[in-house]
Every structure is written in C-alpha cells, then in structure tokens.
PQR file with spaces between the fields and no chain letter, atoms N, CA, C, O and H, PARSE charges and radii, in Angstrom:
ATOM       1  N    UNK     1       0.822   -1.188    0.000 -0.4000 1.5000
ATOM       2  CA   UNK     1       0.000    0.000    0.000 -0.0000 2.0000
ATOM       3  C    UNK     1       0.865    1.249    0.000  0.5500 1.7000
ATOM       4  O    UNK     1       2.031    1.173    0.385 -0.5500 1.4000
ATOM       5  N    UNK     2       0.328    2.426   -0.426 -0.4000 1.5000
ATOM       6  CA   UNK     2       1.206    3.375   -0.756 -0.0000 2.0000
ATOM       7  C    UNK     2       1.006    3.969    0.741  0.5500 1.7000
ATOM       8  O    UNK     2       0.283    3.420    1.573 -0.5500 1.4000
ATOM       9  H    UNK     2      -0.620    2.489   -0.738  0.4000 1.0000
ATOM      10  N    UNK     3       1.739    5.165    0.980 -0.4000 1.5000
ATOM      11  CA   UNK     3       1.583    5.786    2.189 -0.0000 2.0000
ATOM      12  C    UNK     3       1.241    6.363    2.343  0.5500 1.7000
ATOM      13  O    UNK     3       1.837    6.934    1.430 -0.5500 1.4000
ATOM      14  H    UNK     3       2.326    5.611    0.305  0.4000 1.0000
ATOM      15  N    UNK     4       0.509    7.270    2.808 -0.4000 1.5000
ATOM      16  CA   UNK     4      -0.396    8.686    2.753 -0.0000 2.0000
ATOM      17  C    UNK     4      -1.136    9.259    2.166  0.5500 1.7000
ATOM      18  O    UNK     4      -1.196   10.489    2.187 -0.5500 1.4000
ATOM      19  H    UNK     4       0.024    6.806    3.550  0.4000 1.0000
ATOM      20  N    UNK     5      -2.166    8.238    1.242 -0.4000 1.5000
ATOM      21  CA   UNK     5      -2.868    8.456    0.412 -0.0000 2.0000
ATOM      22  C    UNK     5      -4.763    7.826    1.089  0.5500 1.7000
ATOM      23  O    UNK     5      -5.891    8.114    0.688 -0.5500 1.4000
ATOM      24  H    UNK     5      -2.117    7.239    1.225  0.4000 1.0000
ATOM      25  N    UNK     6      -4.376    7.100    1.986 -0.4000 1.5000
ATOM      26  CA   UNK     6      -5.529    6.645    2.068 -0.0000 2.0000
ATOM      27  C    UNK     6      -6.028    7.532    3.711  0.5500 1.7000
ATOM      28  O    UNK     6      -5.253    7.911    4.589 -0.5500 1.4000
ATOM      29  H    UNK     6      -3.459    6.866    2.311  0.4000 1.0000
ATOM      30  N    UNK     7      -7.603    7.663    3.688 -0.4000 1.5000
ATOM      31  CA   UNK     7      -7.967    8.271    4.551 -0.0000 2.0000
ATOM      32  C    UNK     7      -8.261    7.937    5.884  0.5500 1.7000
ATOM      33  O    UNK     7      -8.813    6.863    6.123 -0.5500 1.4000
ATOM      34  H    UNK     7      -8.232    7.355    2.975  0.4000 1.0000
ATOM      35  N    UNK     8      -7.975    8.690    6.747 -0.4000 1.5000
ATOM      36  CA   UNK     8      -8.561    8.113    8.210 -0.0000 2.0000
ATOM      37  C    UNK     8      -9.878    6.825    8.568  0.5500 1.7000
ATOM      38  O    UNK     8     -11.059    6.962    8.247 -0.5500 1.4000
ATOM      39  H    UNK     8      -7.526    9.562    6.553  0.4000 1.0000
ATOM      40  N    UNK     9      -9.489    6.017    9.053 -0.4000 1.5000
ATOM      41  CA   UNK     9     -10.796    5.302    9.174 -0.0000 2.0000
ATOM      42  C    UNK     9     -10.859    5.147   11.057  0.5500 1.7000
ATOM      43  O    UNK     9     -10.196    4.349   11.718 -0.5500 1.4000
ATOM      44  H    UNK     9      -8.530    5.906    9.314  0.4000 1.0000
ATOM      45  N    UNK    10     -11.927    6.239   11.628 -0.4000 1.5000
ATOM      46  CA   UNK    10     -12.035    5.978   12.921 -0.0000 2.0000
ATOM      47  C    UNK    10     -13.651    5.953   13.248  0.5500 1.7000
ATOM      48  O    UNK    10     -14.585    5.937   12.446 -0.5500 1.4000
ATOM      49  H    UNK    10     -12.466    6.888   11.090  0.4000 1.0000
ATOM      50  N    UNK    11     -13.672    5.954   14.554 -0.4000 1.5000
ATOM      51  CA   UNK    11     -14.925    5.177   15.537 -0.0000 2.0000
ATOM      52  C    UNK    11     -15.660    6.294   14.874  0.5500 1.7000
ATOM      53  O    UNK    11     -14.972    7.257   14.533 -0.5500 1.4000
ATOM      54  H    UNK    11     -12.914    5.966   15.206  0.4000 1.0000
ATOM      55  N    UNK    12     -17.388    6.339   14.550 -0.4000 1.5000
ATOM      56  CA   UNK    12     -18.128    7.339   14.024 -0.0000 2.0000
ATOM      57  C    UNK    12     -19.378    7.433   14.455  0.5500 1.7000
ATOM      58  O    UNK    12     -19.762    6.356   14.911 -0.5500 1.4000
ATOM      59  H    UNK    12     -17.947    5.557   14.827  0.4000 1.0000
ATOM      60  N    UNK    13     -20.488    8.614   14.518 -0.4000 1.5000
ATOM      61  CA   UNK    13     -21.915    8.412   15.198 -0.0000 2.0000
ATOM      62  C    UNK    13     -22.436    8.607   13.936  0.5500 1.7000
ATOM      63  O    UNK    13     -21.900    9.208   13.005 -0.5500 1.4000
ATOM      64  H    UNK    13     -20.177    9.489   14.147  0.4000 1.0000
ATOM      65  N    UNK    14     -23.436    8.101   13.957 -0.4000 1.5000
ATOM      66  CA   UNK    14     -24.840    8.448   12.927 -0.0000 2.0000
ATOM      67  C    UNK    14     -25.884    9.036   14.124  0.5500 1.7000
ATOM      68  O    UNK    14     -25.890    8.796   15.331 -0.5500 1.4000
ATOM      69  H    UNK    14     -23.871    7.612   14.714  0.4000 1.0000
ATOM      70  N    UNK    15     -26.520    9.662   13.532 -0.4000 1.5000
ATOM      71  CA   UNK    15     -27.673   10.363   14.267 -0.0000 2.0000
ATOM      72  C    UNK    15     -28.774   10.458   13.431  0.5500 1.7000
ATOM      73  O    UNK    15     -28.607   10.639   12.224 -0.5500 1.4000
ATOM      74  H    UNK    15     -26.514    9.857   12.552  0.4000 1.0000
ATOM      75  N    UNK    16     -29.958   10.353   13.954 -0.4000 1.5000
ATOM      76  CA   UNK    16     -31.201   10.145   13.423 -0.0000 2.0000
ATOM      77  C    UNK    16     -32.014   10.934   13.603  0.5500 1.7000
ATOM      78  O    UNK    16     -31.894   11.258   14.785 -0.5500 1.4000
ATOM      79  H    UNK    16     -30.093   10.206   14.933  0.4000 1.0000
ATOM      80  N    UNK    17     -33.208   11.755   12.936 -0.4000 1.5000
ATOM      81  CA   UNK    17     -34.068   12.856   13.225 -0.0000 2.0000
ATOM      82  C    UNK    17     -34.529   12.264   14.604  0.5500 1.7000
ATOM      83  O    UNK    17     -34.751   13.092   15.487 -0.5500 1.4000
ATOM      84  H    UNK    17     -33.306   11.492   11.977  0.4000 1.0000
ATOM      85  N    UNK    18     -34.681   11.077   14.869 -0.4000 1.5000
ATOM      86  CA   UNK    18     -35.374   11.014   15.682 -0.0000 2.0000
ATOM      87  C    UNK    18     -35.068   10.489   17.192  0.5500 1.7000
ATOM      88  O    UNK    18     -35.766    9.983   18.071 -0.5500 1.4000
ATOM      89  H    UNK    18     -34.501   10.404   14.152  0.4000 1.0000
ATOM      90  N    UNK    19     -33.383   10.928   17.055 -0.4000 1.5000
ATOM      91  CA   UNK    19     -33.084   10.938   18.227 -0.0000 2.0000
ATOM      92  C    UNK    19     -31.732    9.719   18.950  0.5500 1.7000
ATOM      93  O    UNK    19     -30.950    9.831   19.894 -0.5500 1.4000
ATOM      94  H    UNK    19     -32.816   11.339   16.341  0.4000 1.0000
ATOM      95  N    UNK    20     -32.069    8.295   17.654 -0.4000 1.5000
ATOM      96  CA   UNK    20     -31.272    7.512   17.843 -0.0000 2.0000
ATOM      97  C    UNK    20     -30.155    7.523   17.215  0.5500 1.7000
ATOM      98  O    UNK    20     -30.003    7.952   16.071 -0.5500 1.4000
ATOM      99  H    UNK    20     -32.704    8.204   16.887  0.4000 1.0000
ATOM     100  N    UNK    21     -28.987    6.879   18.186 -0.4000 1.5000
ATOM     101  CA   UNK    21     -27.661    7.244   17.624 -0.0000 2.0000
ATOM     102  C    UNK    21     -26.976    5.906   17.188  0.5500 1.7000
ATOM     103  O    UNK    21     -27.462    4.915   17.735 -0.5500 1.4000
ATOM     104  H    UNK    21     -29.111    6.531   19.116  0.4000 1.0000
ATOM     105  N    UNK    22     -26.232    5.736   16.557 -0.4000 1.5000
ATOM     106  CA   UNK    22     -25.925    4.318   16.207 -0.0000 2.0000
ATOM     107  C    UNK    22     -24.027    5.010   16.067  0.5500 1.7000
ATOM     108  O    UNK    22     -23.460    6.050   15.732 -0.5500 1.4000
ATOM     109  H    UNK    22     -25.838    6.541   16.113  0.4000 1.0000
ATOM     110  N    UNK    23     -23.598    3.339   16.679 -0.4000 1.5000
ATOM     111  CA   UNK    23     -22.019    3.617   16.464 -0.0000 2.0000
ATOM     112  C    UNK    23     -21.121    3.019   15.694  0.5500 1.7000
ATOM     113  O    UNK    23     -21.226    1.799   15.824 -0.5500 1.4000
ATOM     114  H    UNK    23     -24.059    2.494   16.951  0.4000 1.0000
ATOM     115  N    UNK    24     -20.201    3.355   14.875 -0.4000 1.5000
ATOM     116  CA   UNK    24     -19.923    2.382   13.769 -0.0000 2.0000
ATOM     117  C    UNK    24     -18.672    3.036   13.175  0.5500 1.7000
ATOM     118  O    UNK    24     -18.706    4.190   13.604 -0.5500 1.4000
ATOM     119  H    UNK    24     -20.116    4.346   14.770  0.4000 1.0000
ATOM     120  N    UNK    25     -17.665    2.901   12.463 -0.4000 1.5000
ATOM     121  CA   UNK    25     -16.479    3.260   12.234 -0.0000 2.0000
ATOM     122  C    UNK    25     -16.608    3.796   10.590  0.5500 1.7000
ATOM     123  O    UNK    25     -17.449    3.187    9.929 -0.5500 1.4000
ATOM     124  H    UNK    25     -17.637    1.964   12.114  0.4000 1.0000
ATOM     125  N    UNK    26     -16.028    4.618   10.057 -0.4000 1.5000
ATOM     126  CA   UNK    26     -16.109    5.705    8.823 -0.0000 2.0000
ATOM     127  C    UNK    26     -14.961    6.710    8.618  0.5500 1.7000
ATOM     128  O    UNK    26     -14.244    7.152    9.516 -0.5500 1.4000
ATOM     129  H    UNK    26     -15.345    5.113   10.594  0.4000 1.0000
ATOM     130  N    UNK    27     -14.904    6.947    7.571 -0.4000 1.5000
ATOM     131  CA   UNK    27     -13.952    8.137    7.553 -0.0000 2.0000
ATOM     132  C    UNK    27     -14.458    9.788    7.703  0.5500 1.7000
ATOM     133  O    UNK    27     -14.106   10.956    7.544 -0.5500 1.4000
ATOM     134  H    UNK    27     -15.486    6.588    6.841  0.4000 1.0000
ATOM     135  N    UNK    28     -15.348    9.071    8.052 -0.4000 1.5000
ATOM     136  CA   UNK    28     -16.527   10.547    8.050 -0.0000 2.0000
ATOM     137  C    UNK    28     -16.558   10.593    9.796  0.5500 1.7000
ATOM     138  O    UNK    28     -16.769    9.491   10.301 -0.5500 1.4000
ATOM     139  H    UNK    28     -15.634    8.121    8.181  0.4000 1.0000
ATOM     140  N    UNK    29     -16.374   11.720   10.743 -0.4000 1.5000
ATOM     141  CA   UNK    29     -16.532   11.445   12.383 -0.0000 2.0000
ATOM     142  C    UNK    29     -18.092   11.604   12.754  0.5500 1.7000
ATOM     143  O    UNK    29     -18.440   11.103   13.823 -0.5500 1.4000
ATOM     144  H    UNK    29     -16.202   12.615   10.333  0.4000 1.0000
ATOM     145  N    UNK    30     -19.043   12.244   11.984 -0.4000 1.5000
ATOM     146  CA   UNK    30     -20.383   12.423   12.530 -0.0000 2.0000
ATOM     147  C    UNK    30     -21.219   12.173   11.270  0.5500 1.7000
ATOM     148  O    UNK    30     -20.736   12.683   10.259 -0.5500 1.4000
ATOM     149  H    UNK    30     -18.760   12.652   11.116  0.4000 1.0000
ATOM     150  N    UNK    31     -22.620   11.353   11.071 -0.4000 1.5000
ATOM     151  CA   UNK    31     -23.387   11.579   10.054 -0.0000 2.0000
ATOM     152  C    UNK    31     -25.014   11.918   10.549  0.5500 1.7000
ATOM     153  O    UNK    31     -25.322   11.256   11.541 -0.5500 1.4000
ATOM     154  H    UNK    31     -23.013   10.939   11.893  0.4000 1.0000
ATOM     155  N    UNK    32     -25.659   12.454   10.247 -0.4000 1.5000
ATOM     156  CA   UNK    32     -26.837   13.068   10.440 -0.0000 2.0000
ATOM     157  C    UNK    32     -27.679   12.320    9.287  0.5500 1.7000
ATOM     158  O    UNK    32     -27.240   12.265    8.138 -0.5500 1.4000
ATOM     159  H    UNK    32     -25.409   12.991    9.442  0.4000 1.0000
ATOM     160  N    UNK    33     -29.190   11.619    9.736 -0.4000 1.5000
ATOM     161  CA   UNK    33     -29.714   11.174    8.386 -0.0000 2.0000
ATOM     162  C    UNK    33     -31.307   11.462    8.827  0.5500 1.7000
ATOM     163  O    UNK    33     -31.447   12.229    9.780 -0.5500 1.4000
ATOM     164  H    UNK    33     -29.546   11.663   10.669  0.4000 1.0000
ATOM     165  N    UNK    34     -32.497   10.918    8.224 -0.4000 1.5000
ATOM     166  CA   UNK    34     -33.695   11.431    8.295 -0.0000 2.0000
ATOM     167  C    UNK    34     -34.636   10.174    8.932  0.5500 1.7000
ATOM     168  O    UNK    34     -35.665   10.161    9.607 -0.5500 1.4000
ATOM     169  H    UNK    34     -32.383   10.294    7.450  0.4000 1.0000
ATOM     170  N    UNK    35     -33.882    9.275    8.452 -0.4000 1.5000
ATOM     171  CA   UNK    35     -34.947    7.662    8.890 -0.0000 2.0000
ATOM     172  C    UNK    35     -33.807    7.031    9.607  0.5500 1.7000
ATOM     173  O    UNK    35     -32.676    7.447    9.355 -0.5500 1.4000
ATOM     174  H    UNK    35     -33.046    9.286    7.903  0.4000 1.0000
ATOM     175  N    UNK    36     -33.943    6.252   10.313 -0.4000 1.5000
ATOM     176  CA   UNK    36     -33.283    4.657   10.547 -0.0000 2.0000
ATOM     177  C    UNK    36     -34.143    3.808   10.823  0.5500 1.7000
ATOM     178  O    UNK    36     -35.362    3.908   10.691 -0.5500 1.4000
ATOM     179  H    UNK    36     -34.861    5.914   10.517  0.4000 1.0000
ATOM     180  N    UNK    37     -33.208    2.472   11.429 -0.4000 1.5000
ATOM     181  CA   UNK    37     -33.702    1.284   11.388 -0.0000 2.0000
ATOM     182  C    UNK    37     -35.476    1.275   12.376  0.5500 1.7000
ATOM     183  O    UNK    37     -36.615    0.813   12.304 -0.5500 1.4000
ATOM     184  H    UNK    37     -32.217    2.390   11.536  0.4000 1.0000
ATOM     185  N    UNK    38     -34.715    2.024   13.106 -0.4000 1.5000
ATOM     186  CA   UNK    38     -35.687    2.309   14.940 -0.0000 2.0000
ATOM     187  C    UNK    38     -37.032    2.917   14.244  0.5500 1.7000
ATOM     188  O    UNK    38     -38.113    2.511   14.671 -0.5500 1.4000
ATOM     189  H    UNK    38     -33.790    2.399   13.164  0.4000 1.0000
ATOM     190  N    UNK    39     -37.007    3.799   13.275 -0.4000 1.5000
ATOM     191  CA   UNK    39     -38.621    5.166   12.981 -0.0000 2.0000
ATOM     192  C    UNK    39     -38.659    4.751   11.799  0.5500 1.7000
ATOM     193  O    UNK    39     -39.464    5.518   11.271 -0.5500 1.4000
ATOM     194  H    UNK    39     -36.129    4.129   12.929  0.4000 1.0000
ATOM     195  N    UNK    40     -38.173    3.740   10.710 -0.4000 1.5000
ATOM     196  CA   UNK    40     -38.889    3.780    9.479 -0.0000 2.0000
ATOM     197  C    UNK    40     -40.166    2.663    9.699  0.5500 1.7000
ATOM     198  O    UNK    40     -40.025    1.702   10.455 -0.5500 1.4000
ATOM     199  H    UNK    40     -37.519    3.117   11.139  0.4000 1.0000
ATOM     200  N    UNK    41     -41.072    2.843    9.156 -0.4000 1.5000
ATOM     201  CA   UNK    41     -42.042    2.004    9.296 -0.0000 2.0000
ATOM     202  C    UNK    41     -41.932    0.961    8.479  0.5500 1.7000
ATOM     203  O    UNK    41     -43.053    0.470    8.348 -0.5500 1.4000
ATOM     204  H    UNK    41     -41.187    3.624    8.542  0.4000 1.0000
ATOM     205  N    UNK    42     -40.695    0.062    7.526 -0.4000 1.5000
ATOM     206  CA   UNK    42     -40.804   -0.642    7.199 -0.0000 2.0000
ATOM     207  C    UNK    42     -40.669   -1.739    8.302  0.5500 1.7000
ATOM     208  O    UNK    42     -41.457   -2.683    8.364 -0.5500 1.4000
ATOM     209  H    UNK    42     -39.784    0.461    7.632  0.4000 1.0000
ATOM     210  N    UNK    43     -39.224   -1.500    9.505 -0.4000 1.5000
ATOM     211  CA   UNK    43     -39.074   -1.887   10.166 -0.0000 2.0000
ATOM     212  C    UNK    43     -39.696   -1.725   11.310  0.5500 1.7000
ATOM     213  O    UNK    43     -39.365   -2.448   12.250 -0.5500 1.4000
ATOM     214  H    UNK    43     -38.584   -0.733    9.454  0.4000 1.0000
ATOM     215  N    UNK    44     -40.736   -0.739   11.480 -0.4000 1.5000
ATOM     216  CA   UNK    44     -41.492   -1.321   13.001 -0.0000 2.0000
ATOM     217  C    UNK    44     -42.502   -2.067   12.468  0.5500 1.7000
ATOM     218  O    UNK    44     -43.110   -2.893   13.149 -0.5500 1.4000
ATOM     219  H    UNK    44     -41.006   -0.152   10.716  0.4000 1.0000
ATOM     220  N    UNK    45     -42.717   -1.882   11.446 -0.4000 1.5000
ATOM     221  CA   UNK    45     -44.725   -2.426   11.491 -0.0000 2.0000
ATOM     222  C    UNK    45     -45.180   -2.069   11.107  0.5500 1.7000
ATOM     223  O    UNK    45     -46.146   -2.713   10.698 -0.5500 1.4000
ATOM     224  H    UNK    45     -42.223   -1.210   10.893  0.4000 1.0000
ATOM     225  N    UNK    46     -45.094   -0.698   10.763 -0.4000 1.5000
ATOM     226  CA   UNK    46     -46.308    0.358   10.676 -0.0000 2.0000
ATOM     227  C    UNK    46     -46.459    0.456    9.476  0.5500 1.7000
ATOM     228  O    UNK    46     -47.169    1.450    9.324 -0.5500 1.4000
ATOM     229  H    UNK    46     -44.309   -0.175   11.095  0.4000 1.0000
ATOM     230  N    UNK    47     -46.170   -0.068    8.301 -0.4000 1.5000
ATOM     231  CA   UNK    47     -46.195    0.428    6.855 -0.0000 2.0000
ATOM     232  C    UNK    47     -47.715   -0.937    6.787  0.5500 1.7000
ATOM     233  O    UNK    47     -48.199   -2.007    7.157 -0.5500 1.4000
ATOM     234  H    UNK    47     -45.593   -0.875    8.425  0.4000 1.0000
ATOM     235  N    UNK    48     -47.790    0.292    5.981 -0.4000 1.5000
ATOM     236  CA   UNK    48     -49.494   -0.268    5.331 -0.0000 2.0000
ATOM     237  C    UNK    48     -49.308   -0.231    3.284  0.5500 1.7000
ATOM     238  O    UNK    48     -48.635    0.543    2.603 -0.5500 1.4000
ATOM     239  H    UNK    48     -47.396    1.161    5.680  0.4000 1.0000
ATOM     240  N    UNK    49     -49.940   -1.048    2.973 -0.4000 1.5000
ATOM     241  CA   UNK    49     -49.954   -0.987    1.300 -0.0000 2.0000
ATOM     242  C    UNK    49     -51.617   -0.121    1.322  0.5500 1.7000
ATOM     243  O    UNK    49     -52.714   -0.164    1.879 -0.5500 1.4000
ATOM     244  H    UNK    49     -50.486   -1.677    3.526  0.4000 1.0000
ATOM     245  N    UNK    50     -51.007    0.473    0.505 -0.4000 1.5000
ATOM     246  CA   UNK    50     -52.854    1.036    0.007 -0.0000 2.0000
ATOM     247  C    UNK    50     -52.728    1.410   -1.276  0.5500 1.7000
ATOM     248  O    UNK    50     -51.973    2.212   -1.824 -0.5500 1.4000
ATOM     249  H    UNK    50     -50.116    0.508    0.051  0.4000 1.0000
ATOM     250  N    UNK    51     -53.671    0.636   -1.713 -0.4000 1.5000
ATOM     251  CA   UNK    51     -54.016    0.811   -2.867 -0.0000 2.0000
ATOM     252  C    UNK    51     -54.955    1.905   -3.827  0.5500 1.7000
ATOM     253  O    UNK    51     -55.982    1.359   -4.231 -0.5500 1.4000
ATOM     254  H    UNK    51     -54.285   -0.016   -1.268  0.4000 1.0000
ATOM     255  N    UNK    52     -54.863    2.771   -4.093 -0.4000 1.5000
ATOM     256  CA   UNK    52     -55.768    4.046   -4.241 -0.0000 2.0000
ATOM     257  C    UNK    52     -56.931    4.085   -5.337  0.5500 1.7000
ATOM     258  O    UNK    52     -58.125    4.371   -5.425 -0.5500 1.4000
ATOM     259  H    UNK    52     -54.029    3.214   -3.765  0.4000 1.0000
ATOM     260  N    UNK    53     -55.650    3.532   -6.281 -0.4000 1.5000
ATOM     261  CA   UNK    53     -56.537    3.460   -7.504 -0.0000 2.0000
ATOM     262  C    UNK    53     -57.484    2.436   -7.679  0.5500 1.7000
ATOM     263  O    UNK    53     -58.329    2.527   -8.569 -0.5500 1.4000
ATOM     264  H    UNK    53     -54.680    3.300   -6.210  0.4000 1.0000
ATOM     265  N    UNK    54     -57.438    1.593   -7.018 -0.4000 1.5000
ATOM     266  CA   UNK    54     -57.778    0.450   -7.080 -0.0000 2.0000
ATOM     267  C    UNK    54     -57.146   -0.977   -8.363  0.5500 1.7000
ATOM     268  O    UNK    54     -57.766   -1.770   -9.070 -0.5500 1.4000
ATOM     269  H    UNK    54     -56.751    1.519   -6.294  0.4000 1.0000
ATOM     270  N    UNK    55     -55.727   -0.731   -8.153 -0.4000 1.5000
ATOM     271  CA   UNK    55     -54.924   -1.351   -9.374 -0.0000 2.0000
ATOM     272  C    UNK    55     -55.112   -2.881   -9.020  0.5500 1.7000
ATOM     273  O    UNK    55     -55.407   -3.713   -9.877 -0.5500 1.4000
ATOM     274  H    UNK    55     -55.223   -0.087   -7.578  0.4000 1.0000
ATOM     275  N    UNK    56     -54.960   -3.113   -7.988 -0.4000 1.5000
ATOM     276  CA   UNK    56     -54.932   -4.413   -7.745 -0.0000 2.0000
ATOM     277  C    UNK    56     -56.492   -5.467   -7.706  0.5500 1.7000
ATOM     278  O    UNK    56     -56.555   -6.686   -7.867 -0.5500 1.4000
ATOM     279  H    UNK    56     -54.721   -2.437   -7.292  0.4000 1.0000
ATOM     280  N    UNK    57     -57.135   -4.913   -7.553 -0.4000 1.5000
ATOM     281  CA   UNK    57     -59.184   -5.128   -8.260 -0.0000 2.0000
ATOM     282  C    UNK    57     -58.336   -5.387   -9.306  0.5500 1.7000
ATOM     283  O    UNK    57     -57.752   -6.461   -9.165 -0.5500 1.4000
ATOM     284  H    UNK    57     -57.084   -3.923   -7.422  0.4000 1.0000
ATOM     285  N    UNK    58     -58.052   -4.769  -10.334 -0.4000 1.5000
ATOM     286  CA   UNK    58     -58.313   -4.305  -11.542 -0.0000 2.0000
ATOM     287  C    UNK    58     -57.409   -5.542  -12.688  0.5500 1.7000
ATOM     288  O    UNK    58     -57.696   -5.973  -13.805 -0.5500 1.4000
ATOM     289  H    UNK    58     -58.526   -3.896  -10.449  0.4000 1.0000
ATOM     290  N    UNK    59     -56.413   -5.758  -11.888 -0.4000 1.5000
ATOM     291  CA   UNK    59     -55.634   -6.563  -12.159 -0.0000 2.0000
ATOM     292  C    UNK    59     -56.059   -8.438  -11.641  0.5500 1.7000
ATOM     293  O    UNK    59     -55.748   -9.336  -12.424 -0.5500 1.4000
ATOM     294  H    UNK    59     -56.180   -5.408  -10.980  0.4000 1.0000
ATOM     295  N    UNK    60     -56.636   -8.714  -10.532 -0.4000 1.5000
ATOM     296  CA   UNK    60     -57.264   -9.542   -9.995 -0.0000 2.0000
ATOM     297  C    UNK    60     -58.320  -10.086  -10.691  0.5500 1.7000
ATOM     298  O    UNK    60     -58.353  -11.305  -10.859 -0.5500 1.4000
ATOM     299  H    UNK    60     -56.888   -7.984   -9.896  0.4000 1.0000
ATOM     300  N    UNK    61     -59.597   -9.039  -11.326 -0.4000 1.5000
ATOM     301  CA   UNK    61     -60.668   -9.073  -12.472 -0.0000 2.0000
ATOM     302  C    UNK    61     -60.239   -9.708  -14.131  0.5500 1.7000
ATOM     303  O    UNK    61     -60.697  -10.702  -14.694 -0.5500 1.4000
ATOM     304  H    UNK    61     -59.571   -8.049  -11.190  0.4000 1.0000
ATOM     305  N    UNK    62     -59.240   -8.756  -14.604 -0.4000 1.5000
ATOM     306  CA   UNK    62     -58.836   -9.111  -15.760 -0.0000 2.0000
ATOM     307  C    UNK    62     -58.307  -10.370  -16.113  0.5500 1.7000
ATOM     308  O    UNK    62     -58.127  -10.918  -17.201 -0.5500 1.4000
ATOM     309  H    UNK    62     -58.868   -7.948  -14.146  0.4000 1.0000
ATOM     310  N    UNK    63     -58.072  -10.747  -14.785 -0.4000 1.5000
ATOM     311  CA   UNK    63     -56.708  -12.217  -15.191 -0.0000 2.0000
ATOM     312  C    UNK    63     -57.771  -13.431  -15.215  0.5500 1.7000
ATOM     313  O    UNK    63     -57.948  -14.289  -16.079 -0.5500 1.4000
ATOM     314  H    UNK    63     -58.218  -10.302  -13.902  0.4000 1.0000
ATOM     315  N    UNK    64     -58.641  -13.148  -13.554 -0.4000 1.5000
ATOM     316  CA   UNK    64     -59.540  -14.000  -13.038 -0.0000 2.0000
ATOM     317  C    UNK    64     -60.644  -14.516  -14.468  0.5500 1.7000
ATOM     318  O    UNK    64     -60.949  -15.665  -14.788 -0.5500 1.4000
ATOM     319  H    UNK    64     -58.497  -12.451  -12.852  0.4000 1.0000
ATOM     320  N    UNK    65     -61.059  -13.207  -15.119 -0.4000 1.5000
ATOM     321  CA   UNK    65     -61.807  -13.452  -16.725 -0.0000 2.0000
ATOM     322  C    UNK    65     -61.024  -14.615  -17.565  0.5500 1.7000
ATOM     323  O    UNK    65     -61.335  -15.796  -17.720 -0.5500 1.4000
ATOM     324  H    UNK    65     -60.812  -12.273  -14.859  0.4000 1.0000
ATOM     325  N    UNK    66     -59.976  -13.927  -18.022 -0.4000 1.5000
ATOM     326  CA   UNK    66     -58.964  -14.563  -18.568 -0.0000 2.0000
ATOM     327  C    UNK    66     -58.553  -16.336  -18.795  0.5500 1.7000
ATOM     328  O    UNK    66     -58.479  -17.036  -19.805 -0.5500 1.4000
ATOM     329  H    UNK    66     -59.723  -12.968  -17.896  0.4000 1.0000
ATOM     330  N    UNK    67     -58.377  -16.572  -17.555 -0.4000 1.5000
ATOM     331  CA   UNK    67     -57.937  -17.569  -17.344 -0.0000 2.0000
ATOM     332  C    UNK    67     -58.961  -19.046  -17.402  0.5500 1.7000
ATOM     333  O    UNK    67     -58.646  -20.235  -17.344 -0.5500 1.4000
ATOM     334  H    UNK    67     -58.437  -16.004  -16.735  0.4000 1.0000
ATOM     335  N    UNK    68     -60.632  -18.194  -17.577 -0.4000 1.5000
ATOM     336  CA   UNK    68     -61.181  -19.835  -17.399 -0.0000 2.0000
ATOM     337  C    UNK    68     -62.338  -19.639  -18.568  0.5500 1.7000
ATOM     338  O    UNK    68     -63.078  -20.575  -18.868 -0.5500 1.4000
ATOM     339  H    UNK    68     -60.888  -17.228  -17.624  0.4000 1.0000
C-alpha cells in the first residue's frame, strides 16, 4: 500500500431525526440522516400498502376473466 494516500478510518456516530444514535467506524466522524432502522415504518410495522386506484381489483378481475 502506498503511504499517505488513504484516509482516516475511525470510531463514528450516525444520528437520526429522531433521536437515535448508532455507532460504527467511517472516515466521516459524525453523520446526520432522516430515517433509521428504529422510525422507518418498514421496520417497526407500521407500513401499510394502500391501494388508491384500485390497481390491484383491476388486475385480480382481468386475469380472473382470462384464465377460465
């Protein structure tokens, strides 16, 4: 490896709008982000599918015809 070309790699925080901090090593010393693991709702639960248009009827009907 050459010498003095490559960048610091030390201990680092992430921080989360919402308060949680996570610890993890980077060449970066602090990162600030909008979601994590803890408040996105994929990962608590909370995410819901909704369908608006009603695409999935629509798609369910056409095939269901279709097929017999």
């Amino acid at each position: 490896m050459k010498k003095d070309i490559h960048p610091n790699y030390n201990e680092a925080v992430i921080r989360c709008a919402c308060g949680n901090e996570i610890q993890t090593r980077s060449t970066v010393k602090e990162m600030h982000v909008n979601t994590c693991s803890s408040c996105h709702p994929f990962f608590t639960g909370q995410a819901k599918f909704i369908d608006t248009e009603g695409r999935v009827d629509r798609f369910k009907k056409r095939f269901a015809e279709g097929m017999y």
